[in-house]
Kinemage of the C-alpha trace (Angstrom):
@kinemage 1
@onewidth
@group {chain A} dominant
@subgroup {mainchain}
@vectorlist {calphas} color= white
{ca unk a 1} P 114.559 90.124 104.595
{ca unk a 2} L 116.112 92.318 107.712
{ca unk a 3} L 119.528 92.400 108.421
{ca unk a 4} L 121.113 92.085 112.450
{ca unk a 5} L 124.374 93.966 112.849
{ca unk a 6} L 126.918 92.441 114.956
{ca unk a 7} L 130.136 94.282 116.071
{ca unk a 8} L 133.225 93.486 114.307
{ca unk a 9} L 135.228 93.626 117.326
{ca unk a 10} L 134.074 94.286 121.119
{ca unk a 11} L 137.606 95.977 121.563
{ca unk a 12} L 138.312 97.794 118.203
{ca unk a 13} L 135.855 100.598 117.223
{ca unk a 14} L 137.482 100.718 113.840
{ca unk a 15} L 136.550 97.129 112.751
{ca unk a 16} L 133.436 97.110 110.438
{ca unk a 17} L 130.125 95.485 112.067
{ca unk a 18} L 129.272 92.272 110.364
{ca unk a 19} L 125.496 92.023 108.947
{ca unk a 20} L 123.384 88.914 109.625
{ca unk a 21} L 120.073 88.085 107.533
{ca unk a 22} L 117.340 87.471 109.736
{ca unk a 23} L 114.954 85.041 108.006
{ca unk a 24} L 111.333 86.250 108.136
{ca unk a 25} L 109.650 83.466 106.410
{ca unk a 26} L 108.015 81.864 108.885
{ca unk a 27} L 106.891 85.240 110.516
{ca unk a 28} L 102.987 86.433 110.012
{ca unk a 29} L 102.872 87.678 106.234
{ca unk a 30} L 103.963 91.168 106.963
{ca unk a 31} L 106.932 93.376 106.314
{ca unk a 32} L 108.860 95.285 109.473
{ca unk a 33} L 107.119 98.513 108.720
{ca unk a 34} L 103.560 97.023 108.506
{ca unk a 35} L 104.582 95.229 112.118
{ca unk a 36} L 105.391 98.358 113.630
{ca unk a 37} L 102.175 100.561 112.426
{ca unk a 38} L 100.401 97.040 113.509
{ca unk a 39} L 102.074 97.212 117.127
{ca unk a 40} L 101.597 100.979 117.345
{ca unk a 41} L 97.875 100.445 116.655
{ca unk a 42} L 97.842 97.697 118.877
{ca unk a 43} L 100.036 98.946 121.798
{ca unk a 44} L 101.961 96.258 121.310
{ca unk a 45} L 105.845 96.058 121.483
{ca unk a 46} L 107.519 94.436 118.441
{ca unk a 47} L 107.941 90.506 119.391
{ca unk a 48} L 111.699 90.623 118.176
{ca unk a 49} L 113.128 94.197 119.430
{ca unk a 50} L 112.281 96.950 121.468
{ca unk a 51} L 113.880 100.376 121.583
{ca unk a 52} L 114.166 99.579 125.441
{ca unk a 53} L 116.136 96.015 124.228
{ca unk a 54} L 118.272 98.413 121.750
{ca unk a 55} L 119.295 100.733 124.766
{ca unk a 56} L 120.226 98.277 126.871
{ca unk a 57} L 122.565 96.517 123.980
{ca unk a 58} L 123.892 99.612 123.566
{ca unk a 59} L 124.623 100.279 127.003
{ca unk a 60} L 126.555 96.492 127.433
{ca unk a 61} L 128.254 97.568 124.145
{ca unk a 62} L 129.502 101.222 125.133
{ca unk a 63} L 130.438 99.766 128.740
{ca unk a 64} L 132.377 97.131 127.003
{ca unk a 65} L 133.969 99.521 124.833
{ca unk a 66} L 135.106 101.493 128.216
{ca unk a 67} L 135.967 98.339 129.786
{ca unk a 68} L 138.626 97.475 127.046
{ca unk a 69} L 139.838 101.281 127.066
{ca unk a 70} L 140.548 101.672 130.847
{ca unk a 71} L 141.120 97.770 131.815
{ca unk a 72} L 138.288 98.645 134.286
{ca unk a 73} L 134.775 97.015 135.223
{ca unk a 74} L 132.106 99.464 134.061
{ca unk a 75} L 128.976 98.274 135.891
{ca unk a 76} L 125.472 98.415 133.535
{ca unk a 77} L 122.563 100.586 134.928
{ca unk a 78} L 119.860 99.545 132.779
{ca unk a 79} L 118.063 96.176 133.005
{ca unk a 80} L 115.317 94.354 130.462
């Protein structure tokens, strides 16, 4: 079982994230870490994240963050 983190709040940084269980039973027999190696070996990217997906979150996130600070549109640079 993995677990998603969501934010608690897109405008408080002090609220705690709230963890989601991501059911893997109807993915192929293997455990995150054996997917990874497998997609390493494979040149493969993971089918359900990226570290490219992960920056880009991150990025929405952060600009989001700013947004709610300044009352300002903070445009996104990255794209998927």
């Amino acid at each position: 079982m993995l677990t998603r983190w969501e934010p608690g709040s897109y405008t408080r940084e002090d609220t705690p994230a709230i963890p989601y269980a991501i059911d893997l039973t109807n993915y192929p027999g293997e455990n995150a870490h054996q997917e990874w190696v497998r997609c390493i070996r494979e040149g493969k990217s993971p089918e359900f994240s990226s570290a490219r997906t992960a920056r880009h979150i991150t990025e929405i996130l952060l600009a989001g963050l700013e947004s709610a600070r300044t009352g300002q549109r903070i445009a996104v640079a990255s794209t998927l």
